[in-house]
C-alpha positions in Angstrom: 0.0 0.0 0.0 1.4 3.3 -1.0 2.3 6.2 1.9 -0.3 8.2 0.2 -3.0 6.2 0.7 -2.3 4.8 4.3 -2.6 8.6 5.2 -5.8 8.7 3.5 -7.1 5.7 5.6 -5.5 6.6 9.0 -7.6 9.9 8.1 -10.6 8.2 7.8 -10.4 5.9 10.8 -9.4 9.2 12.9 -12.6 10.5 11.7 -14.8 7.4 12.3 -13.3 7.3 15.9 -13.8 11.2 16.6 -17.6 10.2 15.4 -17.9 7.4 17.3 -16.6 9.3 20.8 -19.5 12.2 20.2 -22.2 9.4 19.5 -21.1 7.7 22.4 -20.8 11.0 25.0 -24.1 12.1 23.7 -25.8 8.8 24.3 -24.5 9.0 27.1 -25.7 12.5 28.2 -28.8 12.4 27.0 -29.6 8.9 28.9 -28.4 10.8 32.0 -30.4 13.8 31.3 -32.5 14.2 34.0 -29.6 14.4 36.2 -27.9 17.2 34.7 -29.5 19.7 34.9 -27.5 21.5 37.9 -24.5 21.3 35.4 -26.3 22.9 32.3 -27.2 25.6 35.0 -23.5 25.8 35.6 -22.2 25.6 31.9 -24.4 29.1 31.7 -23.5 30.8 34.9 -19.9 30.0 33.5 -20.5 31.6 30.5 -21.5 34.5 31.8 -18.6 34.5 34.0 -16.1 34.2 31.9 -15.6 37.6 30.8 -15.5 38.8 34.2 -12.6 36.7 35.0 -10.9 37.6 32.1 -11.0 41.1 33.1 -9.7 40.1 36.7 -6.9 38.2 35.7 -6.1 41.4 32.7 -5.3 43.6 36.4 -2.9 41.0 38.3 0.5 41.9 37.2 2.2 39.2 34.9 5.0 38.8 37.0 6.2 36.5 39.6 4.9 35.3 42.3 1.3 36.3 40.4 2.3 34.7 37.3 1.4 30.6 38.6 -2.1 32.0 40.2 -3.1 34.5 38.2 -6.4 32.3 37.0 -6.9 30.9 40.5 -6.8 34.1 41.9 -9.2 35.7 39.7 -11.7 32.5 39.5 -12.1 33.0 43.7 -12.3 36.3 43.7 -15.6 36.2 42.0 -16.7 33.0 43.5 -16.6 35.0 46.5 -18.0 38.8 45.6 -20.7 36.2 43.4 -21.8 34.1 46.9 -21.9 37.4 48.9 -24.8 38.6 46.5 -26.6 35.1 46.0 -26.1 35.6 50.4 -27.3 39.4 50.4 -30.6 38.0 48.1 -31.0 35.1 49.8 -31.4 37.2 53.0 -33.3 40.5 51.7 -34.8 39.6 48.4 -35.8 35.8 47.4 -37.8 35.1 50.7 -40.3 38.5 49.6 -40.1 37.1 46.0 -41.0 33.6 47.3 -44.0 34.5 49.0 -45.4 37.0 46.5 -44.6 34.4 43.8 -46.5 31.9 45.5 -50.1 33.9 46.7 -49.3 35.1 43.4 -49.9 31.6 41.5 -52.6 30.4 44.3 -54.8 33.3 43.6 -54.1 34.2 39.8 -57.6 31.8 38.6 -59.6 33.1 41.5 -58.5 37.0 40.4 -60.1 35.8 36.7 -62.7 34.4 38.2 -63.3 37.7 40.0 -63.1 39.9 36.6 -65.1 37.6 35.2 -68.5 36.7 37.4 -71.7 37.8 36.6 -72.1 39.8 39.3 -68.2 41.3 39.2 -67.9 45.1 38.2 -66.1 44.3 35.4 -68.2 42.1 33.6 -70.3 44.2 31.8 -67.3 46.2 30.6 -65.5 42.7 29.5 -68.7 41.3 27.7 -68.7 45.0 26.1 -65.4 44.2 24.5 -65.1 43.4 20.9 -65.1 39.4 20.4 -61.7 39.4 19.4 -59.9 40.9 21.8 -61.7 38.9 24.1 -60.9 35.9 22.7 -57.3 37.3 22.5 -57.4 38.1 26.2 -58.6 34.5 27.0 -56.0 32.7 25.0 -52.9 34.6 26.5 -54.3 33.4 30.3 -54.4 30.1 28.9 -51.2 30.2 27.7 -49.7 31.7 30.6 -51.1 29.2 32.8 -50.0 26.3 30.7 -46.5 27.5 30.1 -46.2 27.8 34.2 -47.8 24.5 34.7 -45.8 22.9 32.1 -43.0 24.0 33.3 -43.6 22.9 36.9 -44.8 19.4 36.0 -41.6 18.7 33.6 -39.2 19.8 35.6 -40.5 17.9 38.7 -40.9 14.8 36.4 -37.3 15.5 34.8 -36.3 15.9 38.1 -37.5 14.0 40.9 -39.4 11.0 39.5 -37.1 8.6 40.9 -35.0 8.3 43.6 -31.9 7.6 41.4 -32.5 10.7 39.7 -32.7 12.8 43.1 -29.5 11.3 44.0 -28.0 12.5 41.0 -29.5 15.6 41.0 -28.4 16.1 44.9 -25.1 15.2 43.8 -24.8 17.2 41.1 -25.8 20.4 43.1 -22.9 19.5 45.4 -20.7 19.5 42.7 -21.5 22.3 41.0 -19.6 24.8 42.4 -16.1 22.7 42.5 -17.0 21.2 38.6 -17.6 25.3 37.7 -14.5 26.1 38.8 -12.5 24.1 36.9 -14.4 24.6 33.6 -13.6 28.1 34.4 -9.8 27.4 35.0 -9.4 24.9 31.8 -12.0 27.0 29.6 -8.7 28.0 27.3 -7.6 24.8 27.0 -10.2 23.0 26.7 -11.0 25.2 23.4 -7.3 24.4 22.3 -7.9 20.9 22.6 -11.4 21.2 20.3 -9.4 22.9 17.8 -7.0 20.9 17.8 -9.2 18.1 16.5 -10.2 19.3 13.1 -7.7 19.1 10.2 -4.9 22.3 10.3 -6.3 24.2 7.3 -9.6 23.9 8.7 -8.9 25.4 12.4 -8.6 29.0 11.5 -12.5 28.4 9.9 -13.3 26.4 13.0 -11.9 29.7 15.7 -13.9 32.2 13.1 -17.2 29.9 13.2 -16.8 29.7 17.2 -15.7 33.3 17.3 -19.4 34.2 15.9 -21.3 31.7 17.6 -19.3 33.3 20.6 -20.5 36.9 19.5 -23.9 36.1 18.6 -24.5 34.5 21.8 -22.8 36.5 24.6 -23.9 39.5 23.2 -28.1 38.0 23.5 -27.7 36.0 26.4 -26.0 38.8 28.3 -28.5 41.5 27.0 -31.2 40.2 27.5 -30.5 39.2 31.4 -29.4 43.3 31.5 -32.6 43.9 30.0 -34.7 41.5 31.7 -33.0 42.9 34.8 -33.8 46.8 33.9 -37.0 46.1 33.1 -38.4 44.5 36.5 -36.7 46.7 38.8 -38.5 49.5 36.9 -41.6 47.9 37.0 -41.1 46.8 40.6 -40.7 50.3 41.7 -43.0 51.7 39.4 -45.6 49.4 41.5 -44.8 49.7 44.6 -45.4 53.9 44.2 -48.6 53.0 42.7 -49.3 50.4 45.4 -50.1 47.4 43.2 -50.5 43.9 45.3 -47.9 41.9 45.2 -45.5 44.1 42.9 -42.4 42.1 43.2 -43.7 38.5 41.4 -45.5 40.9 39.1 -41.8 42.7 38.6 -40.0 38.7 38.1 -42.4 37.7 35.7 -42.1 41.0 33.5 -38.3 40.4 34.0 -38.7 36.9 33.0 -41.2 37.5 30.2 -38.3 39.8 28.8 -36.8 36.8 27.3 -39.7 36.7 24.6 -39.0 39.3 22.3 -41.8 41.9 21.7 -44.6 39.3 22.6 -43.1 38.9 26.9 -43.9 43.0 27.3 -47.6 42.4 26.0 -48.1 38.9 28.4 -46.4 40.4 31.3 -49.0 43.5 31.2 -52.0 41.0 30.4 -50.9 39.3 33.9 -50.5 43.0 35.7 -54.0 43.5 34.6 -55.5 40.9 35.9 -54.2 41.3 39.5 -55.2 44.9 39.2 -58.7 44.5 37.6 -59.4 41.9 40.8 -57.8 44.0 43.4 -58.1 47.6 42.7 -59.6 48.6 39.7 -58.9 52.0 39.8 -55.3 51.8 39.8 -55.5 50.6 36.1 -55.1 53.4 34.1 -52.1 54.2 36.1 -50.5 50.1 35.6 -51.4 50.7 31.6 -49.0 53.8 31.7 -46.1 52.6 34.2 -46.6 49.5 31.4 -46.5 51.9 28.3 -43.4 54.4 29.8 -41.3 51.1 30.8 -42.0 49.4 26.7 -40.9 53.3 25.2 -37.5 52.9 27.6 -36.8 49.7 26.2 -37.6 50.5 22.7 -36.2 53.8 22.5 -32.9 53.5 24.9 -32.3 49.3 25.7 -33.0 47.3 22.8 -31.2 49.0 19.7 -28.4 49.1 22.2 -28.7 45.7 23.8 -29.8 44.0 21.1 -29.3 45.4 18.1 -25.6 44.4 17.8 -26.6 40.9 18.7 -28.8 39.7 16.5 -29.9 42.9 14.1 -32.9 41.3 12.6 -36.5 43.1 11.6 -39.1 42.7 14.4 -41.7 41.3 11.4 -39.4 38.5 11.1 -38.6 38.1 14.6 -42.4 37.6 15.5 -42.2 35.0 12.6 -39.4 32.9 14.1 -41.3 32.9 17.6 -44.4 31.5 16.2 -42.2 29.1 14.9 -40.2 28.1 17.5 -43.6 28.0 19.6 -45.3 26.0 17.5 -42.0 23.5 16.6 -40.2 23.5 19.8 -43.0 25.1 22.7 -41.3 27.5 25.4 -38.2 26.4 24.9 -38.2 27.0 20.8 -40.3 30.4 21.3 -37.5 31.5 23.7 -34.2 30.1 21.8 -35.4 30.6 18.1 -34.5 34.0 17.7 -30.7 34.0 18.9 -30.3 30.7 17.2 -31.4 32.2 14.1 -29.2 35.1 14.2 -25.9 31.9 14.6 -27.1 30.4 11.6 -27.7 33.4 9.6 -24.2 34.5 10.0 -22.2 31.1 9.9 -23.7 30.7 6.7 -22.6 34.2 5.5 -19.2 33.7 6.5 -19.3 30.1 5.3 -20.3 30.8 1.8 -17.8 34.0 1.3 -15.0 31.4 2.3 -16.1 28.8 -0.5 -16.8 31.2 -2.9 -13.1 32.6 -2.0 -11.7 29.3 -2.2 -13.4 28.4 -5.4 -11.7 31.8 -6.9 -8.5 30.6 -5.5 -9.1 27.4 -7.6 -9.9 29.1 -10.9 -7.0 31.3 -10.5 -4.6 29.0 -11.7 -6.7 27.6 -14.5 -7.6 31.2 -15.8 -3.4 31.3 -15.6 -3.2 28.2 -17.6 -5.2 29.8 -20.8 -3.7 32.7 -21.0 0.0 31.4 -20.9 -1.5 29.0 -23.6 -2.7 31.3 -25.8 0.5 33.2 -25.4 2.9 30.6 -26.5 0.5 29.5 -29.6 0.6 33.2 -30.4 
């Protein structure tokens, strides 16, 4: 057998193996799914981390003694200034958050039930109401409902349907915060190590394809937390002057409905509403406008900022892609569709300039060819 093509087969078998390793790991991890999900919380926390030790590490001097714990250094010190807030919430914050949330869900049907009785002060005005927008108003409760209780009852069956599972779930909260340090030490080389796999005129196109993925995502992910973040603080203390019941779940759940592009604003009002209507009627008009001021802030000032670097795609076709996610996918899709899109959009723009480079490359020397022919029979 000649050199040439015993390359060519230990090429192929090195591919067959790579193949055979991913099949095998994701076999693996999806049979094991249930259990992981306190890791795919950490593989996100760490992404979001990242940067921030990065710019830590950037201020210790490269010099000795700093040079060997430079990384270490910089992964504890956020650990810790990270636990002291998760402490300061866990003390001020969630246990507030917690109880609203909860008298919150308890009482949300009974609050419709209120707005819509017979003998409620609002029925007339609802039955009044063109039949569409009833019928519009109807369908987001029942979504909102479904996506909570869908959520609830797969995560608890995901999560604790055997006692197996709990183990591994208990486990793997335990060993969250020792496995996120390391992928947090070893991020650099375990990227190294991935692009080390892929044949050596391929690995520049490999770094550029991650380097946008990279872009795409950070720049969404971490946006839209920022956003969801400016957006129920607002609204929490927008609430609380107006005197709203239970103003902080209302404030999480328009934070949380901030993940849904230019639908989550709408739901999170439609929810607002409802408490209000059952509650105190009267403070309505004021709820529509603290609604309306907080949608022109993020419109006007957040989102072309936020977002509009990250994924800079029309709102028409944006509302497209949730329907489609929704409908495809559910939450999940509806939630991830958008940011996705914007990946695939741009790897294939970058992947078809490089082919259509490479093919000019190719014809370069062919083009070359003809002329020096014609030359010489000239």
């Amino acid at each position: 057998m000649m050199p040439a093509d015993r390359a060519h087969r230990a090429r192929q078998y090195r591919t067959l193996l790579v193949i055979g390793a991913v099949l095998a790991i994701a076999w693996l991890l999806w049979s094991a799914r249930s259990a992981l999900l306190p890791f795919v919380i950490g593989l996100v926390v760490a992404y979001l981390l990242v940067p921030i030790v990065n710019k830590v590490e950037s201020v210790i001097p490269n010099r000795r003694p700093y040079t060997r714990f430079r990384r270490e250094f910089s992964i504890l010190s956020v650990y810790l200034v990270f636990i002291a807030v998760l402490v300061a919430a866990g003390m001020t914050i969630v246990p507030r958050l917690i109880t609203e949330s909860t008298e919150l869900i308890d009482s949300l049907p009974s609050y419709w039930e209120e707005i819509t009785s017979d003998d409620g002060y609002w029925h007339d005005k609802y039955e009044a109401l063109p039949l569409e927008l009833r019928n519009w108003i109807e369908d987001n409760i029942e979504v909102i409902q479904e996506w909570i209780a869908a959520a609830a009852s797969t995560a608890l069956e995901r999560t604790f349907t055997t006692l197996r599972q709990v183990l591994g779930f208990v486990i793997g909260l335990l060993l969250l915060p020792l496995w996120l340090y390391y992928v947090l030490k070893d991020d650099r080389r375990a990227m190294t190590f991935v692009y080390s796999i892929w044949p050596e005129h391929l690995q520049a196109d490999i770094r550029e394809i991650v380097r946008i993925i990279d872009r795409v995502l950070s720049a969404y992910v971490r946006g839209q937390i920022f956003l969801g973040f400016v957006v129920g603080i607002v609204t929490w203390i927008g609430l609380t002057v107006i005197g709203v019941s239970q103003p902080a779940a209302l404030a999480i759940i328009a934070g949380i409905f901030e993940l849904l592009p230019i639908l989550g604003p709408w739901l999170s009002f439609v929810v607002a509403a409802i408490v209000v209507l059952a509650t105190d009627p009267g403070q309505i008009v004021a709820v529509a406008i603290l609604f309306l001021m907080v949608q022109q802030l993020e419109n006007t000032f957040l989102v072309p900022r936020i977002q509009g670097n990250a994924v800079n795609m029309n709102p028409a076709i944006i509302m497209v892609l949730l329907v489609v996610g929704g409908a495809v996918f559910g939450l999940v899709g509806a939630v991830a569709i958008v940011p996705v899109a914007a990946i695939v959009r741009d790897v294939w723009i970058y992947v078809y300039r490089r082919l259509s480079e490479v093919s000019a490359e190719l014809d370069q020397p062919a083009v070359g060819a003809v002329a020096s022919g014609m030359t010489s029979d000239e």
